[in-house]
SEKE-18702 format. One record per residue: x, y, z of N, C-alpha, C in turn; residue number from 1. Coordinates in nm, 4 decimals. Atoms other than C-alpha are relative to their C-alpha. Layout:
! SEKE-18702
+----------+----------+----------+----------+----------+----------+----------+----------+----------+-----+
|      npx |      npy |      npz |     capx |     capy |     capz |      cpx |      cpy |      cpz |   k |
+----------+----------+----------+----------+----------+----------+----------+----------+----------+-----+
|        X |        Y |        Z |        X |        Y |        Z |        X |        Y |        Z | NUM |
...
+----------+----------+----------+----------+----------+----------+----------+----------+----------+-----+
END
This chain:
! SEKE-18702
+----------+----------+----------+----------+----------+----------+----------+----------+----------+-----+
|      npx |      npy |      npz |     capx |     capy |     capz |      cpx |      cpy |      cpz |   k |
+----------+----------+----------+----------+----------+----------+----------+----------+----------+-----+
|  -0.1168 |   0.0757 |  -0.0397 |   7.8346 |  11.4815 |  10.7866 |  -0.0148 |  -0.1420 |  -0.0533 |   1 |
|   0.0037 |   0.1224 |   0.0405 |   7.8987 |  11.1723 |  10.6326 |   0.1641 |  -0.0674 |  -0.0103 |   2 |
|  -0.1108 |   0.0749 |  -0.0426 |   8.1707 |  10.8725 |  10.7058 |   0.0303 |  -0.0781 |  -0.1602 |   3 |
|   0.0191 |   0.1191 |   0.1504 |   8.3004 |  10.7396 |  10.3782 |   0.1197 |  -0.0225 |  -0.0297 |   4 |
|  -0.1241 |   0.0520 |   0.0711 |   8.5877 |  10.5688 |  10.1863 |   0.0947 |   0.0829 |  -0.0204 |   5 |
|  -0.1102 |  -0.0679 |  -0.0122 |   8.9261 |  10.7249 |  10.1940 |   0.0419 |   0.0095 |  -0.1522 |   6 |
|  -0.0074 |   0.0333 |   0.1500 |   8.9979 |  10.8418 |   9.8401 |   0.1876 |   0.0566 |   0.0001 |   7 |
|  -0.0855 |  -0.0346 |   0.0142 |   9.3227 |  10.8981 |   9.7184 |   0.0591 |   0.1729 |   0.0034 |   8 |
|  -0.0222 |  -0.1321 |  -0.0305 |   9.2652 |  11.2693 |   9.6737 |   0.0192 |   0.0981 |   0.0858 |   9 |
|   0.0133 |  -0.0677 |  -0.0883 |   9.2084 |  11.3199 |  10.0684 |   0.1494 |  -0.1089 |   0.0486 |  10 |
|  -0.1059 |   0.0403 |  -0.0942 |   9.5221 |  11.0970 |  10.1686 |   0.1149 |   0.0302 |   0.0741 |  11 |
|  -0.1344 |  -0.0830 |  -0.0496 |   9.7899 |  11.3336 |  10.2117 |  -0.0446 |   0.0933 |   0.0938 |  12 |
|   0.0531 |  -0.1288 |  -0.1455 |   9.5276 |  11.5739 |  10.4260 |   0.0016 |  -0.0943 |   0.1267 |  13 |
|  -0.0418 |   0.1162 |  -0.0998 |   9.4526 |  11.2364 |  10.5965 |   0.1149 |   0.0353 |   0.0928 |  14 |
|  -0.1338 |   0.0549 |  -0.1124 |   9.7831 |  11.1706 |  10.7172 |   0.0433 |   0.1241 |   0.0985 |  15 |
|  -0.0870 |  -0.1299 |  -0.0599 |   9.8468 |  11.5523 |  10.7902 |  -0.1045 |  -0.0050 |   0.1267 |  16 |
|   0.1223 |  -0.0169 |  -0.0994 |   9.5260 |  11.5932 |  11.0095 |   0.0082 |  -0.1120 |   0.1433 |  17 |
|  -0.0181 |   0.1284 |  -0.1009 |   9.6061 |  11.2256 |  11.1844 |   0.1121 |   0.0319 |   0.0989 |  18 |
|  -0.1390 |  -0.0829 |  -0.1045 |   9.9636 |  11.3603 |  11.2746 |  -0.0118 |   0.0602 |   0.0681 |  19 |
|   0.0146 |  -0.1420 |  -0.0850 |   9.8445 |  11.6987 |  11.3489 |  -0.1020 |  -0.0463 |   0.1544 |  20 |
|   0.1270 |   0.0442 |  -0.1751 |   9.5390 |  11.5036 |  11.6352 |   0.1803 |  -0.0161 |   0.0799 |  21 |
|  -0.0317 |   0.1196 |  -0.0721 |   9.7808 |  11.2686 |  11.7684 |   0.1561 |   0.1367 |   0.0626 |  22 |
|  -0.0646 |  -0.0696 |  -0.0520 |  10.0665 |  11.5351 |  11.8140 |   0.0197 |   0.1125 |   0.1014 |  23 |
|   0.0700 |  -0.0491 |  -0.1041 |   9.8497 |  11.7789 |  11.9858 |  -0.0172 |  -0.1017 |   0.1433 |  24 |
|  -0.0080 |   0.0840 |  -0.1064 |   9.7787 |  11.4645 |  12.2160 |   0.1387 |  -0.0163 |   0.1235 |  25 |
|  -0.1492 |   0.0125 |  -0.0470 |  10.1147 |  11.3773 |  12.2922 |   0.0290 |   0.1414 |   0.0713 |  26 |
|  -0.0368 |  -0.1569 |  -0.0490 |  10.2041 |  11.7696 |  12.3435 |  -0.0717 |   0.0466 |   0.1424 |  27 |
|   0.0359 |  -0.0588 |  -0.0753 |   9.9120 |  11.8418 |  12.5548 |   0.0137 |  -0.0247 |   0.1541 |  28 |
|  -0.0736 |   0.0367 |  -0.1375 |  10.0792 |  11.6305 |  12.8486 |   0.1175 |   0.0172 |  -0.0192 |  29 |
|  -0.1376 |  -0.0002 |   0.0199 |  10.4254 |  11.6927 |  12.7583 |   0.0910 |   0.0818 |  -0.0208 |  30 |
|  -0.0526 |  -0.1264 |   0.0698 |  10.4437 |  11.9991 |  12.6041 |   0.1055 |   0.0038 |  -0.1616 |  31 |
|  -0.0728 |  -0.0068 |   0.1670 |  10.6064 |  12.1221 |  12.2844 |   0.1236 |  -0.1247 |  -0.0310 |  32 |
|  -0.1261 |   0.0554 |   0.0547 |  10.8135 |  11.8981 |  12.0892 |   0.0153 |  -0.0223 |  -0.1120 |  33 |
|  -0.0332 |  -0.0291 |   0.1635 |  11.0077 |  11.8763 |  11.7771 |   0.0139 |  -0.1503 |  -0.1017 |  34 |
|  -0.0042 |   0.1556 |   0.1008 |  10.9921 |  11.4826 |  11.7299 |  -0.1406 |  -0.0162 |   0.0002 |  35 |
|   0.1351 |   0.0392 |   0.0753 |  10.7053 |  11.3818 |  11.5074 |  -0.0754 |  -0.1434 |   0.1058 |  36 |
|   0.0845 |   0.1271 |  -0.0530 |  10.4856 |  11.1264 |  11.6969 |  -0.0315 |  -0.0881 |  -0.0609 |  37 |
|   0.0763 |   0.0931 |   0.1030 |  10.3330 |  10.9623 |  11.4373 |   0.0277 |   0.0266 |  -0.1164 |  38 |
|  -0.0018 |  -0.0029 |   0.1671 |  10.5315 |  10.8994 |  11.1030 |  -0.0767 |  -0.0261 |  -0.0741 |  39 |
|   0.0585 |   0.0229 |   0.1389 |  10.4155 |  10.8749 |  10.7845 |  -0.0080 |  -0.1239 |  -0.0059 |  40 |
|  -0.0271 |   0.1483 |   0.0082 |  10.5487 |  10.5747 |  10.7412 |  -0.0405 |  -0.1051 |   0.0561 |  41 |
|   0.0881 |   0.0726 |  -0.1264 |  10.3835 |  10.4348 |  11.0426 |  -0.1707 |  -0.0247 |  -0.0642 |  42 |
|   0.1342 |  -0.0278 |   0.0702 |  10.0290 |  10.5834 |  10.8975 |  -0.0020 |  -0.1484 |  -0.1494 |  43 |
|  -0.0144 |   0.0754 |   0.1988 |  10.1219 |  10.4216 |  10.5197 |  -0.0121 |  -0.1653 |   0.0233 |  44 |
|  -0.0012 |   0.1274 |  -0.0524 |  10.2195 |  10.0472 |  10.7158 |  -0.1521 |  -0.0534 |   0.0145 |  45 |
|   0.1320 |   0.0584 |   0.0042 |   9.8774 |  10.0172 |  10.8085 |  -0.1095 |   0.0112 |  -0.1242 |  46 |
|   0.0488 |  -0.0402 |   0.0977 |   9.7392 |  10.1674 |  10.5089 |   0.0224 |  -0.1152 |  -0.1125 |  47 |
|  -0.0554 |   0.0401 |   0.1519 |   9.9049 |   9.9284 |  10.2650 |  -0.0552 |  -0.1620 |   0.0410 |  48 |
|   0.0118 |   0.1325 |   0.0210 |   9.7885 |   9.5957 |  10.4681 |  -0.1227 |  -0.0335 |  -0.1154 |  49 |
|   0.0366 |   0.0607 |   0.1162 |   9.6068 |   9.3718 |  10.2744 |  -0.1949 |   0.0207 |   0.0386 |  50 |
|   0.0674 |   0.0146 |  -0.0425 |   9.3050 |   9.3966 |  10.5255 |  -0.0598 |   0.1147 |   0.0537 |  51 |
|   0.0034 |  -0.1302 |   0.0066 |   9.3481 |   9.7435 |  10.5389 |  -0.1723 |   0.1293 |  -0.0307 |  52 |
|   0.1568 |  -0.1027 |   0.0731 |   8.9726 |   9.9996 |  10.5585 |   0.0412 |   0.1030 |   0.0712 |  53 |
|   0.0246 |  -0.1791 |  -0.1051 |   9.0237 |  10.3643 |  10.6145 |  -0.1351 |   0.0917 |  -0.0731 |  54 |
|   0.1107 |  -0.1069 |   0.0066 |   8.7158 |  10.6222 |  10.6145 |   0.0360 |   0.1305 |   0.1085 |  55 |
|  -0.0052 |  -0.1855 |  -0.1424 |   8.7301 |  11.0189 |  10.7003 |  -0.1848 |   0.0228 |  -0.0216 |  56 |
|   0.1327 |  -0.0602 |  -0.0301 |   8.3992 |  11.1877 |  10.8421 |  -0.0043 |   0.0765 |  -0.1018 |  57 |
|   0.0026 |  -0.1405 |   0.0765 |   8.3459 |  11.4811 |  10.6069 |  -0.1287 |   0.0787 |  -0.0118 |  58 |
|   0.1150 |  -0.1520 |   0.0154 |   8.1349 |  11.8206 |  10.6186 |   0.0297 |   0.0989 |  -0.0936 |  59 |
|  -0.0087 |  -0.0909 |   0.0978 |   8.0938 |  11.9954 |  10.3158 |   0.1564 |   0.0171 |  -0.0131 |  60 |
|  -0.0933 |   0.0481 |   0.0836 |   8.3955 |  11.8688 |  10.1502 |   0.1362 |   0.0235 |   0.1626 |  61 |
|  -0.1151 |   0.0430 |  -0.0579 |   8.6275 |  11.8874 |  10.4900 |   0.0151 |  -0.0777 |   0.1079 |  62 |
|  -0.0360 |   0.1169 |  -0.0481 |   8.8006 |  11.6334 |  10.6942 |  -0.0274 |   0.0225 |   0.1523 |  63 |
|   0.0295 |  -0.0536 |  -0.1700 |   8.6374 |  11.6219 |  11.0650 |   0.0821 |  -0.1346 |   0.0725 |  64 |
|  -0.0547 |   0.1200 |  -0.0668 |   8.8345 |  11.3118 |  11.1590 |  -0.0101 |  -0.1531 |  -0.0907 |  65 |
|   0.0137 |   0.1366 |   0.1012 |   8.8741 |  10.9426 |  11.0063 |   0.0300 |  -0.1183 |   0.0757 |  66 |
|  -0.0440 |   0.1358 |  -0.0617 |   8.9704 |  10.5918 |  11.1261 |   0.0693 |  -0.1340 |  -0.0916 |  67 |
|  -0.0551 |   0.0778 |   0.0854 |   9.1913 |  10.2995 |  10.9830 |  -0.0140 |  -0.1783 |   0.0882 |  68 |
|  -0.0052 |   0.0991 |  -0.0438 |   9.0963 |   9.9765 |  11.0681 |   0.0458 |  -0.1216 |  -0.0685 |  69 |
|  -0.0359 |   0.1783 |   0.0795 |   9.1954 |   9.6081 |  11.0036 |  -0.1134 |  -0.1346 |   0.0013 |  70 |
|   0.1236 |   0.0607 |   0.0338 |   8.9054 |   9.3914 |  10.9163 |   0.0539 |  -0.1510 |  -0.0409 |  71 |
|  -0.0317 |   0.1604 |   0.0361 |   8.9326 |   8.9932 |  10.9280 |  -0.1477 |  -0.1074 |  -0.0160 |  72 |
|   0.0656 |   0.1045 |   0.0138 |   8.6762 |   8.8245 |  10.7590 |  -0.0891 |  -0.1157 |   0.0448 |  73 |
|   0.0269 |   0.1086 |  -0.0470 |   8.7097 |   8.5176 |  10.8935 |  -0.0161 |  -0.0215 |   0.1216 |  74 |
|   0.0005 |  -0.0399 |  -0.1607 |   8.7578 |   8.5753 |  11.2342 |  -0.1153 |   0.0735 |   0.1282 |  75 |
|   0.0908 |  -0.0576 |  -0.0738 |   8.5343 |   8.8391 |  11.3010 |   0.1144 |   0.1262 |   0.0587 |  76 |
|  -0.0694 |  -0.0893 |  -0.0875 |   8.8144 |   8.9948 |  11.5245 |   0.0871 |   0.1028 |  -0.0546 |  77 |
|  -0.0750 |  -0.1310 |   0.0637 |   8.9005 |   9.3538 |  11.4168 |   0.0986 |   0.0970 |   0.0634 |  78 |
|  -0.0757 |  -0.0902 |  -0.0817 |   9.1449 |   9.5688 |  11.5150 |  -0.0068 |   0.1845 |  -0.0682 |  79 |
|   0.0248 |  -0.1449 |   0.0270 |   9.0966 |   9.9737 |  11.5105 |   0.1789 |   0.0228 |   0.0055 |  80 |
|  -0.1618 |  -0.0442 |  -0.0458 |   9.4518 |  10.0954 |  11.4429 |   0.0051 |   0.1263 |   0.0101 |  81 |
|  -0.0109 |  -0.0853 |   0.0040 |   9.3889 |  10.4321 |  11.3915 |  -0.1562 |   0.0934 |   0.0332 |  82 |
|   0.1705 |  -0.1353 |  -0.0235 |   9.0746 |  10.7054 |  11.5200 |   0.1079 |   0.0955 |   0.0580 |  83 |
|  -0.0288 |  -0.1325 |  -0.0208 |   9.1440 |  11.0830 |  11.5181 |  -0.1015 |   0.0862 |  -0.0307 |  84 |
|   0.1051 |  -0.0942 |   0.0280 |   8.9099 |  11.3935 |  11.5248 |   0.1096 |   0.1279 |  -0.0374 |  85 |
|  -0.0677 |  -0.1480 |   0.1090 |   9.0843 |  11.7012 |  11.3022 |  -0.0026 |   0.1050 |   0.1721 |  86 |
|  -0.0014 |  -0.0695 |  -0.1413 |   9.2304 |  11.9148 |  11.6372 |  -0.1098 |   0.1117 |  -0.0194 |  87 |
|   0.0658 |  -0.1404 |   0.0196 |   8.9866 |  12.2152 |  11.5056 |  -0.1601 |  -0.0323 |   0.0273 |  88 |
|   0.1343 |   0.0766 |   0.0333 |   8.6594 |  11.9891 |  11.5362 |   0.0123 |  -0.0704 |   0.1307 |  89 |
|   0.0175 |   0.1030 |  -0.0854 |   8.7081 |  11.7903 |  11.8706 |  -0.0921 |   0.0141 |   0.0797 |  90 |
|   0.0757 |   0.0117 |  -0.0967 |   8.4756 |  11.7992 |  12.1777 |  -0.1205 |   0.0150 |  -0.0262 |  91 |
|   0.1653 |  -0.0164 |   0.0704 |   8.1799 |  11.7924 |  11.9293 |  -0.0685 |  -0.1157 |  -0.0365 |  92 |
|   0.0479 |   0.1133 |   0.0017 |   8.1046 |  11.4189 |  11.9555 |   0.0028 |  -0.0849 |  -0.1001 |  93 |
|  -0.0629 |   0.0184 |   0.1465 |   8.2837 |  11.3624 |  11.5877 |   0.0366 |  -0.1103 |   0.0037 |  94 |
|  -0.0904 |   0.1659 |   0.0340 |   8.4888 |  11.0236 |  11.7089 |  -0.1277 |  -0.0598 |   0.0817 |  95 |
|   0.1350 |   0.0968 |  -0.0194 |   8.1418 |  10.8944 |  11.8604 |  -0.0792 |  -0.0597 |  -0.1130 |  96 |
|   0.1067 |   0.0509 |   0.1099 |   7.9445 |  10.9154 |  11.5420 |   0.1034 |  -0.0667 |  -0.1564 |  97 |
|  -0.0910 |   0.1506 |   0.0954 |   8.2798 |  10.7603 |  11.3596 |  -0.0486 |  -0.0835 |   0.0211 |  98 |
|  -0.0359 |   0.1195 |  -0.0585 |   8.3001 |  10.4959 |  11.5967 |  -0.1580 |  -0.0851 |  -0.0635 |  99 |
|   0.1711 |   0.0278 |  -0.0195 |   7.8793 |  10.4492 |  11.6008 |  -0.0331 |  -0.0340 |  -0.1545 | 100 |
|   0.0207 |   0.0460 |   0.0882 |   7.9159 |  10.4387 |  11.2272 |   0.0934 |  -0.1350 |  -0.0966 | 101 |
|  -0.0483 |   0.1821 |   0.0361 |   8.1814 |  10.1690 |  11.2077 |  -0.0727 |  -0.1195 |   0.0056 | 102 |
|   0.0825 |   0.1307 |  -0.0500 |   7.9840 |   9.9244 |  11.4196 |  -0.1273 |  -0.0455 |  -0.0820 | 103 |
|   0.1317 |  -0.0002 |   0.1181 |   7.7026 |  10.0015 |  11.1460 |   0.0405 |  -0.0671 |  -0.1133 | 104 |
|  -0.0009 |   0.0424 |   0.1215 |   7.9134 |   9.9183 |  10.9029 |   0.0811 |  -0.1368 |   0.0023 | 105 |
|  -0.0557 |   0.1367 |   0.0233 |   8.0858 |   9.5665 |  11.0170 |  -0.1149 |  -0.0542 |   0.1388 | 106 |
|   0.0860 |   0.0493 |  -0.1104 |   7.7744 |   9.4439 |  11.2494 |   0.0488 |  -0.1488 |   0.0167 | 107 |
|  -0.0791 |   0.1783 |  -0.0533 |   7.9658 |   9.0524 |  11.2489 |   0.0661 |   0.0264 |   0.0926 | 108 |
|  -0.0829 |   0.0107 |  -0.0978 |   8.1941 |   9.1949 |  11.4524 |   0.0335 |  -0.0619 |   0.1532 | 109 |
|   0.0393 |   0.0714 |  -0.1292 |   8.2503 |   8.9743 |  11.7339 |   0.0733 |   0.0687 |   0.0595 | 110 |
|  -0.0636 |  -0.0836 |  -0.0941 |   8.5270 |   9.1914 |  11.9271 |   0.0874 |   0.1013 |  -0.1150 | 111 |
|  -0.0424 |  -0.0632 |   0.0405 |   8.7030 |   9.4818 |  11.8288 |   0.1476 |   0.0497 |   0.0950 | 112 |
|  -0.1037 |  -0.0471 |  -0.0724 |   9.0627 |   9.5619 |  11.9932 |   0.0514 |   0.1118 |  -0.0831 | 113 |
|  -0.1091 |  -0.1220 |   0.0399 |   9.3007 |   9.8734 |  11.9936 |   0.0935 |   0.0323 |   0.1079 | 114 |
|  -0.1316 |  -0.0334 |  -0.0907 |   9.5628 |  10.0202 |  12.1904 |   0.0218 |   0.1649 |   0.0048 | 115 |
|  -0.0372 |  -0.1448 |  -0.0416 |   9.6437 |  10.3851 |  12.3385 |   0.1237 |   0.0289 |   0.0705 | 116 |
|  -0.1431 |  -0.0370 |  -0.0905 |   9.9715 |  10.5159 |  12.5161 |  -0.1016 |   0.0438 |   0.0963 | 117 |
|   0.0093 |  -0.0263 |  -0.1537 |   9.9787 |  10.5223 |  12.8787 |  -0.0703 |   0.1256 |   0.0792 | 118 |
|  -0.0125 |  -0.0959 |  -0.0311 |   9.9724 |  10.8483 |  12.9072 |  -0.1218 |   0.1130 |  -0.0528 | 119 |
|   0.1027 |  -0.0613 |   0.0508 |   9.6827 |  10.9630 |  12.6735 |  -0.1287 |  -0.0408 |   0.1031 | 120 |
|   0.1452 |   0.0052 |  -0.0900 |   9.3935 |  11.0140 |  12.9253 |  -0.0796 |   0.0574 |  -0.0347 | 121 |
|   0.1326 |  -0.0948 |   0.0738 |   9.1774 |  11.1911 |  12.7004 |  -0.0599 |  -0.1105 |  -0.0986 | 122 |
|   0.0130 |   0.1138 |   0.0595 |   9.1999 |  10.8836 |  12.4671 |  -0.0710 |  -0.1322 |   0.0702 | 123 |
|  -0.0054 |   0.1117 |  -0.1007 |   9.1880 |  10.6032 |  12.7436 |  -0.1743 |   0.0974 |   0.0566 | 124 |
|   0.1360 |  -0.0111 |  -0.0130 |   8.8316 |  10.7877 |  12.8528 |  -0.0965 |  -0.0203 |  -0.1430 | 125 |
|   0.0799 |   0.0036 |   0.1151 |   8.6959 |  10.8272 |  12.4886 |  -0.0025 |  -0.1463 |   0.0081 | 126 |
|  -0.0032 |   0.1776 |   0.0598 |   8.7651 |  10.4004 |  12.4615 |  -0.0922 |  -0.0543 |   0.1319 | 127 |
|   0.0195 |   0.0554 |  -0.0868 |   8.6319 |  10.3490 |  12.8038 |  -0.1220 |   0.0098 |   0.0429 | 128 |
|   0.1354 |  -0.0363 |  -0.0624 |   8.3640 |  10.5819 |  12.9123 |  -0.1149 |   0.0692 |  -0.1229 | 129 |
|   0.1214 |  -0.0741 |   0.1335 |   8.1863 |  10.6818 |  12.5520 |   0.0219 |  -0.1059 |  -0.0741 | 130 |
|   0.0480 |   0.1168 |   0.1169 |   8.2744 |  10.3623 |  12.3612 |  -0.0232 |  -0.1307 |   0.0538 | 131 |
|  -0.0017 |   0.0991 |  -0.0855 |   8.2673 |  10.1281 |  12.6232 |   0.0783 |  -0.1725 |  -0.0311 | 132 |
|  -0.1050 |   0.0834 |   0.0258 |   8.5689 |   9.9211 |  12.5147 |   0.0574 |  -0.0493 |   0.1692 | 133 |
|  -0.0747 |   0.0160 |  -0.1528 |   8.7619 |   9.7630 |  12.8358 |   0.1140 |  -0.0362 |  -0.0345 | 134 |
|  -0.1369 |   0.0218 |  -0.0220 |   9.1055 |   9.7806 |  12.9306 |   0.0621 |  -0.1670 |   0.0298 | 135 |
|  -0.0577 |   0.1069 |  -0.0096 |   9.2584 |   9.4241 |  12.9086 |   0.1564 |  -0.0005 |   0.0240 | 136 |
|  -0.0845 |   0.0412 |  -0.0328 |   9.6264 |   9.4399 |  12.9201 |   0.0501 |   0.1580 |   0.0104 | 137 |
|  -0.0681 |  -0.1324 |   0.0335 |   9.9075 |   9.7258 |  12.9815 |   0.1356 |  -0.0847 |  -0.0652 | 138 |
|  -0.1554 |   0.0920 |   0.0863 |  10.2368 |   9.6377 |  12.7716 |   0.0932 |   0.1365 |   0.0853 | 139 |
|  -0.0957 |  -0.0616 |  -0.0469 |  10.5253 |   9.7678 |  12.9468 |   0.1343 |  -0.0702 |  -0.0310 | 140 |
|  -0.1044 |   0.0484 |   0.0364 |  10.8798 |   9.7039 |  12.9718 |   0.0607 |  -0.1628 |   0.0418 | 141 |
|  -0.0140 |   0.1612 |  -0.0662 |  10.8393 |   9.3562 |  13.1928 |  -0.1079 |  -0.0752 |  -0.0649 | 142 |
|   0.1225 |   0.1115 |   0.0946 |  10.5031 |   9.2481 |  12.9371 |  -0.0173 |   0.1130 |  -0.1063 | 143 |
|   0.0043 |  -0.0260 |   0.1372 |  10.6035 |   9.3569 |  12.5823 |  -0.1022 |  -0.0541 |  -0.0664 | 144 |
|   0.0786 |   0.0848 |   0.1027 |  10.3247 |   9.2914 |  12.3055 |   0.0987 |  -0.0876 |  -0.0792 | 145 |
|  -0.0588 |   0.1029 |   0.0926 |  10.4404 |   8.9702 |  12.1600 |  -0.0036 |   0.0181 |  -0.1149 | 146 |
|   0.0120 |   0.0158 |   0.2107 |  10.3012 |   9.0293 |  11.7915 |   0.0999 |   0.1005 |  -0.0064 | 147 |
|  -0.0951 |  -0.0751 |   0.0613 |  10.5607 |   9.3326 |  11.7712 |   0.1440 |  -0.0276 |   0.0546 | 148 |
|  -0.1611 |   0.0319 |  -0.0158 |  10.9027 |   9.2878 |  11.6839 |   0.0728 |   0.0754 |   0.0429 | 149 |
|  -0.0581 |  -0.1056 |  -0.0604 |  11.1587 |   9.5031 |  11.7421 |   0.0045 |   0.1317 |  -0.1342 | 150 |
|  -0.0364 |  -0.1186 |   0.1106 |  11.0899 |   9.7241 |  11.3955 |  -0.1444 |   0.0866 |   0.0391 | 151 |
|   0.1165 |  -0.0202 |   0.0089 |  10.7175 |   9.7829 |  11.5007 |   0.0563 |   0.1646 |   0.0887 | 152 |
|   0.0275 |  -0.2104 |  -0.0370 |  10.6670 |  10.1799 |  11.5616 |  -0.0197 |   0.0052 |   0.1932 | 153 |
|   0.0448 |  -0.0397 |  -0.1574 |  10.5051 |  10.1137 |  11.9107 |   0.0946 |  -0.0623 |   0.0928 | 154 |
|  -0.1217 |   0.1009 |  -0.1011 |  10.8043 |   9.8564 |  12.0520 |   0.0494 |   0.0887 |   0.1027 | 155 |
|  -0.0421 |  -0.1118 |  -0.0959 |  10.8948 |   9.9623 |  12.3910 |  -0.0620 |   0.1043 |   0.0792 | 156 |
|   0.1006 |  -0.0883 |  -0.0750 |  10.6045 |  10.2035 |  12.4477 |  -0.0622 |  -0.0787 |   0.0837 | 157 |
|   0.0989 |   0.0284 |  -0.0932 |  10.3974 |  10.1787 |  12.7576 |  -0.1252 |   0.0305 |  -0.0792 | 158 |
|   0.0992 |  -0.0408 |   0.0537 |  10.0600 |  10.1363 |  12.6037 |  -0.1548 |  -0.1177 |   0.0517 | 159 |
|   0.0731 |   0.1073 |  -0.0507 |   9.7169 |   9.9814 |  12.7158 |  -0.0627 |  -0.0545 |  -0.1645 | 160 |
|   0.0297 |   0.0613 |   0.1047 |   9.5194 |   9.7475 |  12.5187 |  -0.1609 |  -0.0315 |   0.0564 | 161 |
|   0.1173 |  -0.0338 |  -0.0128 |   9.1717 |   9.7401 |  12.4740 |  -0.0946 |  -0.0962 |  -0.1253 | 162 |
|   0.0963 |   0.1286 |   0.1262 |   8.8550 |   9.4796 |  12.3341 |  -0.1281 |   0.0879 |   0.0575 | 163 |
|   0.1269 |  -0.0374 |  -0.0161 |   8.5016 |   9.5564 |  12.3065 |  -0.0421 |  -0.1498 |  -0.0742 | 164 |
|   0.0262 |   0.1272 |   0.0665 |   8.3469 |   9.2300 |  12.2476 |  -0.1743 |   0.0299 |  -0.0346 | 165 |
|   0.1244 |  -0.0598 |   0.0238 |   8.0215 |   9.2954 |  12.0641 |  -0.1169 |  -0.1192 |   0.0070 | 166 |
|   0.0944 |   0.1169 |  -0.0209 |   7.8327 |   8.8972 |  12.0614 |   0.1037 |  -0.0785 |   0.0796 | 167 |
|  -0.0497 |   0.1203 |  -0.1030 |   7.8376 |   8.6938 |  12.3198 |  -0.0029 |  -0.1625 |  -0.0453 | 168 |
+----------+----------+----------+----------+----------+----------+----------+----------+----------+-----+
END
């Protein structure tokens, strides 16, 4: 198993595999549905910033999960926008030894934030009780995230928000 650079040749499994987690998610409290959770287009937005690092896991050439983060330099302060484990591969400790190999690979990191919907409690434990991130804010409809406008994908969702601050 090894965590490495997102090549152009795996990007379209990427995105399918990211959809396919995150839709299972959504579904498995909600049940079937026919609207996509997570566009493309959504995926590609983060993909195209400027600050932009994605890496998939891979075992003998297939995709066990990946992550898309945003990496600032100067700051230190990163944001995870994207972790998924391939639905066929999950409860095998796959988004641990992502996560375990991010932190390997930006050790400056002074905090790391992300964000989950309300409603994902399978998610909201993986950030809490195996990566030991903490819950800082919930955005709802009376405390909207300020940085998103009204075009941003997540506007409107109930979603928590989450830091792991790594130096004190």
């Amino acid at each position: 198993m090894a965590l490495i650079k997102l090549q152009d040749k795996d990007s379209a499994e990427f995105k399918r595999l990211m959809q396919e987690s995150f839709q299972f998610g959504y579904e498995e409290v909600f049940g079937k549905s026919d609207e996509l959770i997570l566009p493309e287009k959504d995926i590609d937005e983060c993909l195209k910033k400027e600050n932009s690092h994605a890496y998939v896991m891979k075992d003998n050439n297939e995709i066990l999960g990946g992550v898309v983060l945003e990496i600032n330099e100067k700051t230190q302060h990163n944001l995870l926008d994207f972790l998924f484990v391939n639905v066929h591969c999950q409860n095998k400790g796959i988004g641990q030894r992502i996560w375990s190999e991010i932190e390997t690979l930006y050790p400056d990191t002074e905090i790391w934030e992300t964000c989950t919907p309300y409603f994902d409690k399978r998610n909201i434990h993986f950030y809490v009780n195996r990566l030991e991130f903490h819950i800082v804010e919930f955005y709802n409809g009376k405390n909207p995230d300020e940085d998103w406008d009204e075009n941003h994908p997540m506007q409107g969702q109930e979603m928590f928000k989450f830091k792991k601050i790594m130096k004190k």
